[in-house]
LOPANU-493351 format. One record per residue (C-alpha): residue number from 1; chain; z, y, x. Coordinates in steps of 0.05 Angstrom, whole numbers, plus 5000, padded with zeros to 4 digits. Layout:
<nodes>
   seq   mol     c3     c2     c1
   NUM     A      Z      Y      X
...
</nodes>
This chain:
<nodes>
   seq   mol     c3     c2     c1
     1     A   7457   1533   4577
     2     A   7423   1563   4629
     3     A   7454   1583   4704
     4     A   7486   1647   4704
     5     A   7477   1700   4752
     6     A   7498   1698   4813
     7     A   7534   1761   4801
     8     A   7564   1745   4740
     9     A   7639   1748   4764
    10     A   7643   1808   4793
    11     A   7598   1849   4748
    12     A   7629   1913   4722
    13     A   7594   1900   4659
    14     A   7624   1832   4650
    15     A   7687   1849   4682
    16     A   7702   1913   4629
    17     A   7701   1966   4687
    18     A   7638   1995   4639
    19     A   7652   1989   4577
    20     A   7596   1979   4528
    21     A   7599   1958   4445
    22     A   7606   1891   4442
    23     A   7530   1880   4404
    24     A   7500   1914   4467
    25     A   7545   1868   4515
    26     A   7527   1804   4485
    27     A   7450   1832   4487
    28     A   7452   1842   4557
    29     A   7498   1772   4572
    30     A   7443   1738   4530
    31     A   7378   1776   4564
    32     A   7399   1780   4630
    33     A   7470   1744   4656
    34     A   7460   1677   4618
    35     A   7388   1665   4622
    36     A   7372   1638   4681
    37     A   7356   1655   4749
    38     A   7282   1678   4716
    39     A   7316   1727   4668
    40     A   7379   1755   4707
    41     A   7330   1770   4777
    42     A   7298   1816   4718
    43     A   7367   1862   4718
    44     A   7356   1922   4749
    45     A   7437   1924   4777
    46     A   7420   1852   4807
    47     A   7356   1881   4838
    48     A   7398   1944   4868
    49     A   7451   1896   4885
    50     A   7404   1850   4917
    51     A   7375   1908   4961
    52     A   7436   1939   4976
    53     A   7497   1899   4968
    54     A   7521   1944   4918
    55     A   7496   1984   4846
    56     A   7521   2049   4814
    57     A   7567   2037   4765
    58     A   7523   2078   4706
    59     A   7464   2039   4718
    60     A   7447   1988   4662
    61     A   7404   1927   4671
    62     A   7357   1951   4623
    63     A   7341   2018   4667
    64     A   7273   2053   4669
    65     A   7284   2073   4738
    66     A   7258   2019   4788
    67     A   7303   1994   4847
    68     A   7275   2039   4890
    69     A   7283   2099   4852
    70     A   7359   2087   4846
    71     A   7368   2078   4922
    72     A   7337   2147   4939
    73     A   7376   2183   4879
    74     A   7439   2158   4887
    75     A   7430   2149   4970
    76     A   7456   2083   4973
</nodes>
């Protein structure tokens, strides 16, 4: 198995503060959070998180909004 992200502990997606059906969690866990450092520096939260310290809590790592774009709408 591969590392998980850095983040993985403290993730509101992992942690059930967003809840999500359990096909799209174990998507996302298998995509992003389990895959290696290759595949989780691909999550947009980890990118926002990386930037910032922190991520909106309706952002998915799957969104079509880049870093960036998140930062200036949500004025982090």
């Amino acid at each position: 198995m591969e590392e998980p992200c850095v983040y993985y502990n403290t993730c509101p997606i992992l942690t059930g503060k967003i809840q999500l059906e359990e096909k799209r969690l174990n998507d996302y866990k298998s995509r992003f959070c389990n895959a290696g450092k290759d595949s989780w520096s691909k999550c947009i939260r980890f990118q926002v998180r990386e930037i910032v310290g922190r991520c909106p809590l309706d952002i998915m790592p799957d969104a079509s909004m880049s870093p960036e774009e998140i930062i200036e709408k949500y004025d982090l």
